[in-house]
C-alpha positions in Angstrom: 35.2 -21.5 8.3 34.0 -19.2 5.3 32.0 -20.8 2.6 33.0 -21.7 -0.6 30.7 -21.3 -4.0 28.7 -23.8 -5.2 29.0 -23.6 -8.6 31.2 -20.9 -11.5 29.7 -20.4 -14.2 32.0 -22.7 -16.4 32.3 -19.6 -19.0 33.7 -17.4 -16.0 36.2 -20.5 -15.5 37.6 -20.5 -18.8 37.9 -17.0 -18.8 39.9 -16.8 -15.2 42.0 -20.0 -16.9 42.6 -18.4 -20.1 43.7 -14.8 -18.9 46.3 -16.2 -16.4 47.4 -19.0 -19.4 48.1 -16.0 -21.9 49.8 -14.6 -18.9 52.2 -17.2 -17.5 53.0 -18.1 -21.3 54.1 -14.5 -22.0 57.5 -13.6 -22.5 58.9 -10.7 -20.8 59.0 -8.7 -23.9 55.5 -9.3 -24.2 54.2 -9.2 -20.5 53.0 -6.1 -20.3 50.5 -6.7 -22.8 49.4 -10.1 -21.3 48.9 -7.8 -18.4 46.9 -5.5 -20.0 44.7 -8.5 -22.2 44.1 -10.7 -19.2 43.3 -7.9 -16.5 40.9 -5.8 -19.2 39.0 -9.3 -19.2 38.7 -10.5 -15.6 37.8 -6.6 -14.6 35.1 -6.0 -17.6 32.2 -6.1 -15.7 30.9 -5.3 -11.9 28.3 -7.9 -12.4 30.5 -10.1 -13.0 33.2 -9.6 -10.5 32.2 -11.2 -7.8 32.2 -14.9 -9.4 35.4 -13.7 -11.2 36.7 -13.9 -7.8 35.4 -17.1 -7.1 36.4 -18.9 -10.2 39.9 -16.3 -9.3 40.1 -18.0 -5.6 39.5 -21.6 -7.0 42.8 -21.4 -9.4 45.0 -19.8 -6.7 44.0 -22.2 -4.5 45.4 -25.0 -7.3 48.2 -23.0 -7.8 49.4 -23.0 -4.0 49.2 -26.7 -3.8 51.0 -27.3 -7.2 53.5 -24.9 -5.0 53.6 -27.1 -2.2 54.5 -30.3 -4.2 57.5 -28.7 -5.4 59.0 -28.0 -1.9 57.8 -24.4 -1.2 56.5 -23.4 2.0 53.5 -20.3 3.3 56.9 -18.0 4.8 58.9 -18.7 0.8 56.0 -18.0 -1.5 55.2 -14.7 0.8 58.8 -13.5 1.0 59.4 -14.6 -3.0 56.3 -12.0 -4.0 57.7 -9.5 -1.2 61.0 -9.5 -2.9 59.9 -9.2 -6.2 56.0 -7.6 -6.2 54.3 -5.1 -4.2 52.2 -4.8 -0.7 48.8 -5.6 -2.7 50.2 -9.2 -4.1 52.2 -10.0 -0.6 48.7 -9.4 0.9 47.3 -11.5 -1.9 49.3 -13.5 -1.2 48.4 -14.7 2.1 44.9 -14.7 1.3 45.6 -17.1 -1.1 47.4 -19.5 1.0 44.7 -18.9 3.7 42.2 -20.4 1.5 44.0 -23.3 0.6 44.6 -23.6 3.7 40.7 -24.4 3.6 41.4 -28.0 2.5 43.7 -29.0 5.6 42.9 -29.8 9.0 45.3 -28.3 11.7 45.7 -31.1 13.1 47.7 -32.8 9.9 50.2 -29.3 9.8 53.7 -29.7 11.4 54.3 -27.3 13.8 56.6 -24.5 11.6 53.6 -24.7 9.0 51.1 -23.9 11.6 53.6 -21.3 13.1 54.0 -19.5 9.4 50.4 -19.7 8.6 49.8 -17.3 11.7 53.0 -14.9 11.1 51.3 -14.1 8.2 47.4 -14.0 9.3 47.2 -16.8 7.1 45.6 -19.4 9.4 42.1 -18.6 8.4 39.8 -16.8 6.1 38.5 -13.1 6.6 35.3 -13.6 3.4 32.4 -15.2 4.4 31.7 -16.5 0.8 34.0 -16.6 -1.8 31.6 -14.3 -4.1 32.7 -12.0 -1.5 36.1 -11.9 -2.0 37.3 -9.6 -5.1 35.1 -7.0 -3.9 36.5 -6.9 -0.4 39.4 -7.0 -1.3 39.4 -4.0 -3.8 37.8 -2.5 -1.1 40.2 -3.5 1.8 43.5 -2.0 -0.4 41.8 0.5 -2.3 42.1 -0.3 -5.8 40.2 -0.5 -8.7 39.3 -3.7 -10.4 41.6 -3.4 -13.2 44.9 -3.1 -10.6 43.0 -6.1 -8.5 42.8 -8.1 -11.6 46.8 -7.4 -12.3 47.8 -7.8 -9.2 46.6 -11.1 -9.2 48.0 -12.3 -13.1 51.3 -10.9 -11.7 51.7 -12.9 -8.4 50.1 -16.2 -10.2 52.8 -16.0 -13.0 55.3 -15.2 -10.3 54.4 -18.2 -8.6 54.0 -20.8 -11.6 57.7 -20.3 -12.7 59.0 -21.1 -9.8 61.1 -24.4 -9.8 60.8 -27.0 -7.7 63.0 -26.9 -4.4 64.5 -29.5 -1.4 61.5 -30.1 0.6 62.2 -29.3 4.0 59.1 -31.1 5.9 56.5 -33.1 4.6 53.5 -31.1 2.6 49.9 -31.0 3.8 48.3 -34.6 3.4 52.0 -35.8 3.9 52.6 -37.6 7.7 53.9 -34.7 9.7 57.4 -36.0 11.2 57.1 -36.4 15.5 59.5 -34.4 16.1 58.9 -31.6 14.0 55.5 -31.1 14.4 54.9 -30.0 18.0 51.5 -28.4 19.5 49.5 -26.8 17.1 47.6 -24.4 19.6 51.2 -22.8 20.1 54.6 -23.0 21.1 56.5 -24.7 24.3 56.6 -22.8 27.6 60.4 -23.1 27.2 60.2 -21.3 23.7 58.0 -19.0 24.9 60.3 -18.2 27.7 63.4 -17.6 25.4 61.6 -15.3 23.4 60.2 -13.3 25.7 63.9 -12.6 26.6 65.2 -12.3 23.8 62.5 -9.3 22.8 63.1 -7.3 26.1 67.1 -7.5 25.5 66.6 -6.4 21.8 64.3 -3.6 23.2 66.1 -2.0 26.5 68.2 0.8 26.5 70.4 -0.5 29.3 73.3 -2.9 27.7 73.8 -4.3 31.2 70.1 -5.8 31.2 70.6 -6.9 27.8 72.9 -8.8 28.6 71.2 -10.4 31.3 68.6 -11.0 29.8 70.2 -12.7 26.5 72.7 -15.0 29.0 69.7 -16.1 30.6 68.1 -16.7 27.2 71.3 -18.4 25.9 71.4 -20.8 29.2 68.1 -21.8 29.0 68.9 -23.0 25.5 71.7 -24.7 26.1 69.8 -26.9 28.9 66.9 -27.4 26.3 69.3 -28.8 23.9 71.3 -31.4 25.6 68.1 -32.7 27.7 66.5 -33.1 24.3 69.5 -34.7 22.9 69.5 -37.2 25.6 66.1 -37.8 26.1 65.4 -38.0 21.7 68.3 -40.5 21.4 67.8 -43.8 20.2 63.6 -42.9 19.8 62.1 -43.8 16.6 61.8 -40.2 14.3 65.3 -38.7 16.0 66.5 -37.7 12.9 67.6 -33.8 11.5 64.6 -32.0 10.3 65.2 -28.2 8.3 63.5 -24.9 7.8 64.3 -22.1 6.0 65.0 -18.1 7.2 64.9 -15.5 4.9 67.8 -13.3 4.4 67.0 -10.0 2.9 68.8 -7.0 1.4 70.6 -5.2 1.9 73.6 -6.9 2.9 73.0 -10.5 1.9 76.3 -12.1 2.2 77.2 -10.8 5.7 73.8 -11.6 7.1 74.3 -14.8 6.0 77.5 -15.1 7.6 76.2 -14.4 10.7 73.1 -17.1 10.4 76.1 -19.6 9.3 78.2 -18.8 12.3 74.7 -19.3 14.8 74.3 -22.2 12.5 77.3 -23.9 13.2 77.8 -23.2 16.8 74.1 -25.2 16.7 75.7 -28.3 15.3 73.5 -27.2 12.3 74.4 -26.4 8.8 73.0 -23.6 6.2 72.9 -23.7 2.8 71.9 -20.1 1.2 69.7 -19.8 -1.5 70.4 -16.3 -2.3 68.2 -15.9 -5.5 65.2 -17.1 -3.4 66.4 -14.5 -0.1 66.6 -17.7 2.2 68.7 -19.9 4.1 68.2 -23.9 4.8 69.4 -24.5 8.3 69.6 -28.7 8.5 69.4 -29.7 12.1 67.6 -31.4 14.7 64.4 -29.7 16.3 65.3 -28.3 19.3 69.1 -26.9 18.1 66.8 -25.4 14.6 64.8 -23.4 17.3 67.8 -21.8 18.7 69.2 -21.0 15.9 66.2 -18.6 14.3 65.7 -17.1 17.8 68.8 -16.2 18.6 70.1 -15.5 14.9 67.0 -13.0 15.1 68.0 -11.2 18.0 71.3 -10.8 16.9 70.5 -9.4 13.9 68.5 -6.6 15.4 71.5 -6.2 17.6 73.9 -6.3 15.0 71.6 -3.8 12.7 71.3 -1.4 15.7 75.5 -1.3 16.2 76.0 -0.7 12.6 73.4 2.5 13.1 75.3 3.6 15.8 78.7 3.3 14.4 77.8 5.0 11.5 76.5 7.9 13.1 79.3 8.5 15.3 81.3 8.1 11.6 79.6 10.3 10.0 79.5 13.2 13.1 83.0 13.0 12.9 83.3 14.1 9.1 83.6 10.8 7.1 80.3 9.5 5.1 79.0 6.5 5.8 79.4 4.2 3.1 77.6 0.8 2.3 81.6 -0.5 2.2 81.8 0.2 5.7 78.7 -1.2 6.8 79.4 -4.2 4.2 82.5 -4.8 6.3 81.1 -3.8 9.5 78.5 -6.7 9.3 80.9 -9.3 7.8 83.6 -8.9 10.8 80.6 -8.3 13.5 80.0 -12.4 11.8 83.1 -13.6 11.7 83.6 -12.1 15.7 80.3 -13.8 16.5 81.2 -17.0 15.2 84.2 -17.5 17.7 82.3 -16.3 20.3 79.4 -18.6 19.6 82.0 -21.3 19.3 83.8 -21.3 21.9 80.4 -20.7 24.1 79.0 -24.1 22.5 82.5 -25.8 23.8 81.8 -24.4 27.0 79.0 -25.6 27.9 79.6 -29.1 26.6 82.5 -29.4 28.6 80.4 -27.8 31.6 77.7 -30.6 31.5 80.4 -33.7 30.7 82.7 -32.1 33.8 80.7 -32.7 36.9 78.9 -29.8 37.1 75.8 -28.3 35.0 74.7 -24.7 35.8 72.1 -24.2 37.6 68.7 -21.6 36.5 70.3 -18.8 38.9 73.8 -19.5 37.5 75.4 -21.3 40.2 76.9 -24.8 39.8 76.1 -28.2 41.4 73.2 -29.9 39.8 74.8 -33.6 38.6 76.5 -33.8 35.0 74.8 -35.0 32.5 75.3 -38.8 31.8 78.1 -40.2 29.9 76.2 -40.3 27.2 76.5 -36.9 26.0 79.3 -36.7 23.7 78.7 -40.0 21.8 74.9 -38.4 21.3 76.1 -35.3 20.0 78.8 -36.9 18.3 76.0 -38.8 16.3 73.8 -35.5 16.1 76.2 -33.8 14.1 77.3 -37.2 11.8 73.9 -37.4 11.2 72.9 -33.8 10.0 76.3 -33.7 7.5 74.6 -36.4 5.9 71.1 -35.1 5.9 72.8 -32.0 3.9 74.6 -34.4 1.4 71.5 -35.8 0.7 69.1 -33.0 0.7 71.7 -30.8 -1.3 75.1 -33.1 -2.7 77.9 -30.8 -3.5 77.6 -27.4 -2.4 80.3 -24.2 -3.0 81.4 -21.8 -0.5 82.1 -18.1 -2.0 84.2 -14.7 -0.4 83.1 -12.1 0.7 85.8 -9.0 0.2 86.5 -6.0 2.8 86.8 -2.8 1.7 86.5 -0.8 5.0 88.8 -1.2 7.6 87.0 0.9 9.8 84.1 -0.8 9.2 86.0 -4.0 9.9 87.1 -2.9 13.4 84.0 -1.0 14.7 82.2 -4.7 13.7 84.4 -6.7 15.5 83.9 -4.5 18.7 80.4 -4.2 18.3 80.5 -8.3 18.3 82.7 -8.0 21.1 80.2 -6.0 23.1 77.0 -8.0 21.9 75.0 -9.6 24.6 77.1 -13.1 24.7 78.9 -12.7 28.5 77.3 -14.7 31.2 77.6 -17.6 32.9 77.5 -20.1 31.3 78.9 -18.3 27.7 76.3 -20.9 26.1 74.1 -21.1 22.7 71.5 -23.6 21.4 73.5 -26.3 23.1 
């Protein structure tokens, strides 16, 4: 735990407050002079900057928690200034959420806040005093004070426009909901397990292994799901929970097409934000896990086919346009959603049958109890609503095709993804 100042000097404080006021007031006519004013300030003096940086850490600090009220989480105010900034304010960034992360115990975090603060080395301090803090952090990305100073008027008016958003879990000092907020010294064994998979299929070069590993992956989650289901039923807390995953350019719609289709065959839902580069998935805890682990690792899998296909394209004397992999990305969705679905009936109808797969793949461990389908009937009543109410009415949109060879080479790349196994299973 770093050390905070004792005291600013409460002209240094008004100066800080005044430069990033004139700032986050400034139209965008008149930015770039705000800029110029407010950094020329802060940056005047070396004798200065080192409580500059305190009085600096002090009102980002304010800022990030006026963030957090409005519904914004560590991973959204990160990816907003990495859509929109540059690699000194994304590192700024987390810095700045690390130290208001200061003011928190662990302990009170759900589990996906704990998990984003480390994703982005944001789960503690690297300054030993906050004095010490503008000048390392010149030092650490090489700039001058003037483009620190800048850096840090642009990502603070970045953040202070932002509008309020659906919460997706409570905020730090908010009660943490049970089922959401997990261990904090890391993730399940099961988890761990299915990632582990999942990052050696992405990463061989032999398709038969992949798919191995990613039916074993996809089994394990199936079983995850329906013994949570069954064992979460009825408890106090058993209710849908949400989290968001970015979706970035290029190629927004059709990535999003594919998290809807993982989504669904989930029992979850997902509501794109796509001026904010994310996606609300509405679900319960253990079918929201699924859902960003294997949407992940079909994405690479997806990107990787696209790559491929393209360069066999373009060997053969066509160019490789962003229409073909536009449409090579929305029919690789659209063929991954009816695989996903019809795996997600499978193995349903597997574990109400008689017979639920074993680990090794073979059959004969008893069914699950009758239970089941009333449960997940419920499950998926209950997360519709949870949408309703988080978002009320939402609109759908097309998405056109203007490549027909992109469209076939997308559906036989989905056709050849790592889905086969026994059993054909996802997230359920």
């Amino acid at each position: 735990m770093n050390k905070r100042t004792s005291a600013v000097d409460p002209a240094t404080t008004e100066l800080v407050e005044q430069a990033f006021a004139g700032v986050i007031a400034a139209t965008d006519a008149g930015l770039d002079l705000a800029l110029d004013l407010g950094a020329s300030k802060l940056a005047a003096s070396a004798a200065t900057w080192p409580e500059v940086g305190s009085a600096l850490l002090a009102y980002g600090e304010a800022a990030v928690g006026r963030a957090w009220t409005r519904g914004w989480r560590p991973a959204d105010l990160a990816r907003v200034a990495r859509r929109e900034l540059g690699p000194e304010q994304v590192a700024l960034a987390a810095d700045l959420i690390a130290a208001e992360g200061r003011r928190h115990a662990v302990a009170t975090l759900d589990r996906r806040w704990v998990e984003q603060l480390r994703e982005l080395s944001a789960d503690q301090t690297w300054w030993s005093r906050d004095e010490e803090f503008l000048p390392g952090f010149t030092a650490r990305h090489r700039l001058d004070r003037f483009s620190a100073a800048t850096a840090a008027l642009e990502l603070l008016r970045l953040w202070a426009r932002l509008p309020a958003i659906t919460p997706v879990a409570p905020a730090p000092g908010e009660a943490p909901r049970e089922m959401s907020r997990g261990p904090v010294a890391g993730e399940s064994p099961m988890l761990s397990r299915i990632r582990a998979l999942l990052a050696k299929a992405e990463s061989t070069d032999f398709p038969d292994e992949a798919e191995a590993l990613t039916a074993k992956a996809q089994e394990l989650m199936a079983r995850h799901s329906i013994d949570e289901a069954l064992l979460s039923a009825g408890r106090p807390g058993d209710a849908p929970g949400a989290l968001r995953i970015g979706v970035d350019a290029p190629y927004e719609s059709p990535k999003a097409m594919l998290l809807d289709a993982v989504a669904d065959a989930n029992r979850c839902r997902a509501v794109w934000s796509k001026e904010y580069g994310f996606c609300t998935i509405v679900g319960f805890d253990a079918d929201l896990d699924a859902v960003d682990l294997l949407y992940t690792s079909l994405l690479v899998q997806a990107t990787a086919a696209m790559q491929r296909a393209g360069d066999k394209r373009h060997q053969a004397g066509a160019a490789r346009t962003k229409s073909f992999r536009q449409s090579f990305l929305v029919a690789y969705a659209i063929r991954i959603g009816e695989r996903l679905a019809a795996a997600a009936a499978q193995v349903v109808d597997e574990a109400t049958a008689g017979l639920r797969p074993r680990a090794d793949g073979s059959a004969g461990e008893p069914a699950a109890d009758e239970r089941l389908l009333p449960v997940l009937a419920a499950r998926e009543v209950a997360v519709d609503d949870a949408v309703d109410e988080m978002f009320g009415k939402l609109t759908s949109r097309r998405v056109r095709i203007a490549d027909d060879a992109g469209w076939y080479a997308g559906r036989e790349a989905a056709d050849r993804a790592s889905l086969r196994g026994r059993p054909e299973a996802v997230g359920r």
